[in-house]
SESE-700940 format. One record per residue (C-alpha): residue number from 1; residue in one letter; x, y, z. Coordinates in Angstrom, 2 decimals. Layout:
! residues N
+-----+--------+---------+---------+---------+
| num | residu |      xx |      yy |      zz |
+-----+--------+---------+---------+---------+
| NUM |      A |       X |       Y |       Z |
...
+-----+--------+---------+---------+---------+
***
This chain:
! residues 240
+-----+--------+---------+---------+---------+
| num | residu |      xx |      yy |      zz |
+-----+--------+---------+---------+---------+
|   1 |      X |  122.16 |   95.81 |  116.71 |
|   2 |      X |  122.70 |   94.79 |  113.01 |
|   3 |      X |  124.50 |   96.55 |  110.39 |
|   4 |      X |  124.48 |   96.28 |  106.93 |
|   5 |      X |  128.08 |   97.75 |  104.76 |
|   6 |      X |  127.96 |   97.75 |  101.21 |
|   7 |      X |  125.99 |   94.62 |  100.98 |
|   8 |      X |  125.65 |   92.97 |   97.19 |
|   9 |      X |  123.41 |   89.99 |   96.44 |
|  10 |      X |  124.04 |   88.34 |   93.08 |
|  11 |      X |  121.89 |   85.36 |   91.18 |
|  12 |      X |  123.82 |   84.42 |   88.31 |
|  13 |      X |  123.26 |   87.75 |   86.13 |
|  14 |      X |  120.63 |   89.28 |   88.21 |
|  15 |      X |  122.08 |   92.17 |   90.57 |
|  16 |      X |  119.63 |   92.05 |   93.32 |
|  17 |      X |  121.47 |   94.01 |   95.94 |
|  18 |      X |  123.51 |   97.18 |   95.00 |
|  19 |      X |  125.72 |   98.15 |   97.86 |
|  20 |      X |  122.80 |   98.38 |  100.44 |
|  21 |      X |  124.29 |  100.07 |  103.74 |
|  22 |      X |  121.58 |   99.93 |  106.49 |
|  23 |      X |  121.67 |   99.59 |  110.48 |
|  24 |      X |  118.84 |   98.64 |  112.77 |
|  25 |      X |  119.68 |   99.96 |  116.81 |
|  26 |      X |  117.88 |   98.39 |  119.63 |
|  27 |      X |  114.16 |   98.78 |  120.19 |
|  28 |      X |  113.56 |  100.03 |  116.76 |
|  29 |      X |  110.82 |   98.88 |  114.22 |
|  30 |      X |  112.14 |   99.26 |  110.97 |
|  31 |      X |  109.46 |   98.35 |  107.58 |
|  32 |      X |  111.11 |   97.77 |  104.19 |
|  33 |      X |  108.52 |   98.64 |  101.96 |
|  34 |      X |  108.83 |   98.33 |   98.07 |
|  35 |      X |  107.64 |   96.94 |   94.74 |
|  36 |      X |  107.45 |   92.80 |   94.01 |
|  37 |      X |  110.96 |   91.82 |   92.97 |
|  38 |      X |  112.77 |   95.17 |   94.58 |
|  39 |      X |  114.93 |   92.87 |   96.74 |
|  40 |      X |  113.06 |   93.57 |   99.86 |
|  41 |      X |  112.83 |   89.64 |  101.65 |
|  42 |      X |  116.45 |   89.10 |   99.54 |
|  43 |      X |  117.80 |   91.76 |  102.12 |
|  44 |      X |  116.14 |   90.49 |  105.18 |
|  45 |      X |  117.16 |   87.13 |  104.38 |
|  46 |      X |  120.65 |   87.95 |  104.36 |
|  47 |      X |  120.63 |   89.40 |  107.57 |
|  48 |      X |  120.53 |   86.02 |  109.34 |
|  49 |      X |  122.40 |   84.30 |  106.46 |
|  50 |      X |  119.32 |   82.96 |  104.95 |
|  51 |      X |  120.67 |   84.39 |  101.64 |
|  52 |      X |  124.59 |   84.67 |  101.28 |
|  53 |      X |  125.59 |   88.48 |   99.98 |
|  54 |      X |  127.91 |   87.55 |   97.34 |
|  55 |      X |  129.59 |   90.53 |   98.93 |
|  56 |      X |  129.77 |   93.17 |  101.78 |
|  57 |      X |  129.65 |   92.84 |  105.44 |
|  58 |      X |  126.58 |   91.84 |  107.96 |
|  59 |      X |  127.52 |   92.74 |  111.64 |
|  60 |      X |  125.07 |   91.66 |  114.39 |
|  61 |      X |  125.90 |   92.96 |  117.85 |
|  62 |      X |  128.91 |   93.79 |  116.89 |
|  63 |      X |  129.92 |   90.39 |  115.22 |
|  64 |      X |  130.53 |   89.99 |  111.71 |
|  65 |      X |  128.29 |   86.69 |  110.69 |
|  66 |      X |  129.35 |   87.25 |  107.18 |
|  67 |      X |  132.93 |   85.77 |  108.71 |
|  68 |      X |  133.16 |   82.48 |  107.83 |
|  69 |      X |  134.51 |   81.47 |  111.24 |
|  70 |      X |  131.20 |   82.54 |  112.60 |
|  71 |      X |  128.95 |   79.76 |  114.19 |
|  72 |      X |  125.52 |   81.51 |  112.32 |
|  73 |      X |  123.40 |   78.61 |  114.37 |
|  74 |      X |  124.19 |   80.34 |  117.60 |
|  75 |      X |  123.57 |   84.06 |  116.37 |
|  76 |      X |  120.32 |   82.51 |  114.80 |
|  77 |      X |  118.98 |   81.69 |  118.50 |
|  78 |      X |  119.12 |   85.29 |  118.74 |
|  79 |      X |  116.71 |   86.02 |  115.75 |
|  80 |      X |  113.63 |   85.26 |  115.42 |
|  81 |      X |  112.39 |   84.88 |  111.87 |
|  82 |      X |  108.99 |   84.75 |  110.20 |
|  83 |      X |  107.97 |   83.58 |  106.87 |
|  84 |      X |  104.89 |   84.09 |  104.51 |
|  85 |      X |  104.31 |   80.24 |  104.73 |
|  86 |      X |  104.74 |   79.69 |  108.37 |
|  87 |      X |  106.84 |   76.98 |  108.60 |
|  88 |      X |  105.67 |   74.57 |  110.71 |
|  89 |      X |  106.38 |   71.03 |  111.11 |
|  90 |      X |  102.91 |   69.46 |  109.81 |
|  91 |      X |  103.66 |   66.15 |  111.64 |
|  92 |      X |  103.72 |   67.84 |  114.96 |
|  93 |      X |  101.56 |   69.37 |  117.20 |
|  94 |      X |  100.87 |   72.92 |  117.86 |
|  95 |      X |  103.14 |   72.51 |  121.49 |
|  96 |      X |  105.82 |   70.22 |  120.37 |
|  97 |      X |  106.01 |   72.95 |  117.72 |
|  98 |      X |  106.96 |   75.39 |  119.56 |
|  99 |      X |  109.15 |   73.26 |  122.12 |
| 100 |      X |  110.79 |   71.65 |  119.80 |
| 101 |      X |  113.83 |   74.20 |  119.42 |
| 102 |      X |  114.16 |   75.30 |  123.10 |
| 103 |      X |  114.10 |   71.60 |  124.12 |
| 104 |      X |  116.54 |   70.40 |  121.25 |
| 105 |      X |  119.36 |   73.82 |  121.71 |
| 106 |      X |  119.10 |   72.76 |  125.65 |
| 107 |      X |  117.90 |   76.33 |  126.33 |
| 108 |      X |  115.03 |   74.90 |  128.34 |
| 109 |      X |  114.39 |   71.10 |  129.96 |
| 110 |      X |  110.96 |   69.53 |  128.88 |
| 111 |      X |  109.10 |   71.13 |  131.66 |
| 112 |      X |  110.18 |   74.73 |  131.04 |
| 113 |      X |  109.43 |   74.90 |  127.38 |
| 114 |      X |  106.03 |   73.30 |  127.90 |
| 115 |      X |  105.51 |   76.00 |  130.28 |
| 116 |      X |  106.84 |   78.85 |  128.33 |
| 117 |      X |  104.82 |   77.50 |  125.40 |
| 118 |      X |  101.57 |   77.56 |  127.11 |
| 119 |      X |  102.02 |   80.77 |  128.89 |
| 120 |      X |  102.80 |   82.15 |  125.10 |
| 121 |      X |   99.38 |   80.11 |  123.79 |
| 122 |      X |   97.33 |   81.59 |  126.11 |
| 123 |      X |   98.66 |   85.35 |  125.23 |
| 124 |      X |   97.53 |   84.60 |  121.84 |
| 125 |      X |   94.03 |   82.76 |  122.61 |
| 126 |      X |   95.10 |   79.68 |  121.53 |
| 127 |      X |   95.92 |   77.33 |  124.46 |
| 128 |      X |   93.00 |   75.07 |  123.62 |
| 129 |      X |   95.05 |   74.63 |  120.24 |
| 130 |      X |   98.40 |   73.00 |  122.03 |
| 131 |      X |   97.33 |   69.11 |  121.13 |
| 132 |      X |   96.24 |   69.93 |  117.38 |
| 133 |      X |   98.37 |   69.46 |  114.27 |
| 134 |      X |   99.08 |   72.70 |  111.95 |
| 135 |      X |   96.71 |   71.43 |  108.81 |
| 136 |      X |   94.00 |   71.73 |  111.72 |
| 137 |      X |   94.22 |   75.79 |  112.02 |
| 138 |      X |   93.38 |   78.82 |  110.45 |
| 139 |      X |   96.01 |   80.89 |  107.86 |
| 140 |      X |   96.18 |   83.26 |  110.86 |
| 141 |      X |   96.18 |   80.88 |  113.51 |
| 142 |      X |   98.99 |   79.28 |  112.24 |
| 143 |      X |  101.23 |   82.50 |  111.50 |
| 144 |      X |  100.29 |   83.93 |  115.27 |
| 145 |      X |  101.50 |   80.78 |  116.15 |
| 146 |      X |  104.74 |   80.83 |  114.07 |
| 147 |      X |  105.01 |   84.02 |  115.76 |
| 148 |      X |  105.82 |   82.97 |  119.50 |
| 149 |      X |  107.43 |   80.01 |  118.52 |
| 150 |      X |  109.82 |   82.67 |  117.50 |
| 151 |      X |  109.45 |   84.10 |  120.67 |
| 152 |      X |  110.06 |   80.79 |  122.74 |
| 153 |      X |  113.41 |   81.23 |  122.02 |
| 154 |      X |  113.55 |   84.58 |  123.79 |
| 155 |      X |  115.14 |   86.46 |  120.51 |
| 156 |      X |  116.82 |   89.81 |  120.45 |
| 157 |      X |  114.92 |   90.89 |  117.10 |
| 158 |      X |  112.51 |   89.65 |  115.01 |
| 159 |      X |  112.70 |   89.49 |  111.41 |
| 160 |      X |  109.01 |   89.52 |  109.33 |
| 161 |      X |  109.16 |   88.73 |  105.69 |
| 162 |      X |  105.81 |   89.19 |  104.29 |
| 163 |      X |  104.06 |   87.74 |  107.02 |
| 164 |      X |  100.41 |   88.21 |  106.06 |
| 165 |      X |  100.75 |   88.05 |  102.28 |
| 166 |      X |   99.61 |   84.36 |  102.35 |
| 167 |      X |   96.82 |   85.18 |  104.37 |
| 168 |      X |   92.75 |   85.79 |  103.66 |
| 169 |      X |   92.27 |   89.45 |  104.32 |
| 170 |      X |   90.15 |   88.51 |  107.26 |
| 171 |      X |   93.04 |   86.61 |  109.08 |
| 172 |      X |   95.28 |   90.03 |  108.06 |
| 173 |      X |   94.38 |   91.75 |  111.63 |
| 174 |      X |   94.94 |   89.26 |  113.96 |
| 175 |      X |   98.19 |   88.74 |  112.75 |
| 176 |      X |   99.12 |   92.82 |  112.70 |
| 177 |      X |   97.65 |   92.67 |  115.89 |
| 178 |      X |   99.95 |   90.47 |  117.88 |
| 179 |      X |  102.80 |   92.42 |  115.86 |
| 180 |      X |  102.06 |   95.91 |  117.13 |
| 181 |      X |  101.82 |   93.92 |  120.74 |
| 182 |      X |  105.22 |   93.28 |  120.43 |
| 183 |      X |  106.13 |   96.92 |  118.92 |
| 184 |      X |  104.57 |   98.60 |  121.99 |
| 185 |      X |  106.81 |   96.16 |  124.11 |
| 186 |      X |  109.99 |   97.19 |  122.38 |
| 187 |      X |  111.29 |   94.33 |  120.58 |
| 188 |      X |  113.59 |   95.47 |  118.10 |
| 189 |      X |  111.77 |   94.56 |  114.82 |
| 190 |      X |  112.64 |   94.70 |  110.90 |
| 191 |      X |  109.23 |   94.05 |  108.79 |
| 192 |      X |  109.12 |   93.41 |  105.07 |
| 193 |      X |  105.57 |   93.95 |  104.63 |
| 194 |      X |  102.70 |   95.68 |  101.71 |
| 195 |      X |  100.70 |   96.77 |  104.58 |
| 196 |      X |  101.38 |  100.86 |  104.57 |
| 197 |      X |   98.69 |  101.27 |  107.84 |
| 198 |      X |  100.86 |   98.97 |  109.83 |
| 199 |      X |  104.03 |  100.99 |  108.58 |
| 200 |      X |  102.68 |  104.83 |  109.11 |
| 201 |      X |  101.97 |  103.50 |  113.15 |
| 202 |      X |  104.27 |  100.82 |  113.82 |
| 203 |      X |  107.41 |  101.66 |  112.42 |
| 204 |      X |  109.82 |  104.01 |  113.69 |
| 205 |      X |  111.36 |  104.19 |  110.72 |
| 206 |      X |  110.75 |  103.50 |  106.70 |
| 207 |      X |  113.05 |  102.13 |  104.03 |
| 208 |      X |  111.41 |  102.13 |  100.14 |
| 209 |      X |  113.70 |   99.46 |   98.35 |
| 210 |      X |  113.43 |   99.73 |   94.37 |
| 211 |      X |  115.97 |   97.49 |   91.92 |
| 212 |      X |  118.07 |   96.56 |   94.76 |
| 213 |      X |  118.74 |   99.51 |   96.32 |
| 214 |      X |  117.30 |  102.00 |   99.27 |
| 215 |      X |  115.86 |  104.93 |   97.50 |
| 216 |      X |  114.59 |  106.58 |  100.48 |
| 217 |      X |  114.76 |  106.18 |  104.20 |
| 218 |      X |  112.80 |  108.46 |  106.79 |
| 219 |      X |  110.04 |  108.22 |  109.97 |
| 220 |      X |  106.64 |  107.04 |  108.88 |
| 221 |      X |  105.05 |  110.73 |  109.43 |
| 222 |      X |  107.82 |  112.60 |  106.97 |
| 223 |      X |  107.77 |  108.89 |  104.32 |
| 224 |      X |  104.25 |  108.77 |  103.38 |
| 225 |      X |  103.57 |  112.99 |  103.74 |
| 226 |      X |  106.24 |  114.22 |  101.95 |
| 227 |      X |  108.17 |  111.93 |   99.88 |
| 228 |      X |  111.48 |  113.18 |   97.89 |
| 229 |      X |  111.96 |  110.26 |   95.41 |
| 230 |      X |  109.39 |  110.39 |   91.86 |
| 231 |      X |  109.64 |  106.42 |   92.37 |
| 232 |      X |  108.46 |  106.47 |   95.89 |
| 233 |      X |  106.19 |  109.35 |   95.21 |
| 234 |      X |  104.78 |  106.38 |   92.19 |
| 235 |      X |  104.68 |  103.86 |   94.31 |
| 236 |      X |  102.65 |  105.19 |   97.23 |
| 237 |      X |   99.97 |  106.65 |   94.41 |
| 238 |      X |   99.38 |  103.19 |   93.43 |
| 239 |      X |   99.56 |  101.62 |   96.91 |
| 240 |      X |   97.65 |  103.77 |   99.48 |
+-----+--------+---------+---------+---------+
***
């Protein structure tokens, strides 16, 4: 479904991506896992463009999006993405929200996304929540509900960066919650996360990212058992 080649992601002086090669299939759950500053969210980012690689290629289902005759808006419909911050519009309500996209991209008349929206609010216990504004909820409230306004738009993976690391540990679960929810339902799912419990039984597969580069790669049972690389074997003392 998406494949990295060679990617490079420059700031000025600062080599943040060395020739990263990487490829996500369908249905998988891959976590990116790594130090602050590795390049971890600068690698997820570029998958849907967020972040330009200064070079390499980025192919999603089979199209390059790196291509500058590529329409990115349209591949974005098929990727959902979620931020540490949430993202939500402050000056709308929890339902126009999530509408607002479906409604606006003419994926969905009025009536349909309302619909959709609800039947996503009550999944996540929050229907009585549709006619508040985003300052009126919880840290975790309002990530679960950045969440399925992902999933309004019906996406063919979703892309986590850091989604509870702006949250009070108490809000942490809820969040990882709905997450595995959507693991066990096979969406195909790339995490950038710090939480190693949610890696060793969500993911299907591992990536440790160190100075811009993947240092190891492997299933969650072999990764956190019997790591080859010193820096990942480092990392996970300090970390778990």
């Amino acid at each position: 479904m998406i494949i990295a080649k060679d990617l490079c992601k420059s700031f000025g002086d600062n080599k943040v991506l060395k020739n990263v090669n990487e490829h996500v299939v369908k249905g998988e759950k891959l976590v990116i896992v790594g130090p602050s500053g590795s390049g971890k969210s600068t690698f997820l980012r570029c998958m849907n463009l967020l972040e330009v690689p200064t070079s390499g290629t980025i192919l999603f289902e089979g199209q390059d999006i790196t291509s500058p005759d590529c329409d990115i808006n349209k591949i974005r419909q098929k990727m959902g993405m979620v931020f540490q911050q949430f993202n939500l519009f402050p000056h709308l309500t929890i339902l126009e929200n999530i509408t607002l996209a479906p409604i606006k991209l003419s994926l969905m008349d009025k009536d349909q996304a309302e619909d959709n929206a609800m039947r996503l609010l009550n999944r996540i216990g929050l229907a009585d929540k549709a006619a508040s504004y985003p300052p009126q909820l919880s840290g975790g409230q309002k990530q679960r509900v950045a969440i399925i306004r992902s999933l309004a738009m019906n996406p063919d993976v979703m892309l986590f960066d850091e989604p509870t690391s702006a949250l009070d540990p108490e809000m942490v679960g809820e969040v990882l919650a709905l997450m595995r929810e959507l693991a066990e339902e096979g969406m195909t799912m790339v995490v950038v996360t710090h939480e190693m419990g949610f890696a060793r039984e969500v993911a299907t597969r591992v990536d440790f990212i160190d100075e811009g580069q993947i240092l190891e790669q492997a299933p969650p049972a072999e990764f956190f058992a019997n790591p080859k690389n010193q820096r990942l074997r480092d990392f996970l003392a300090k970390v778990l």
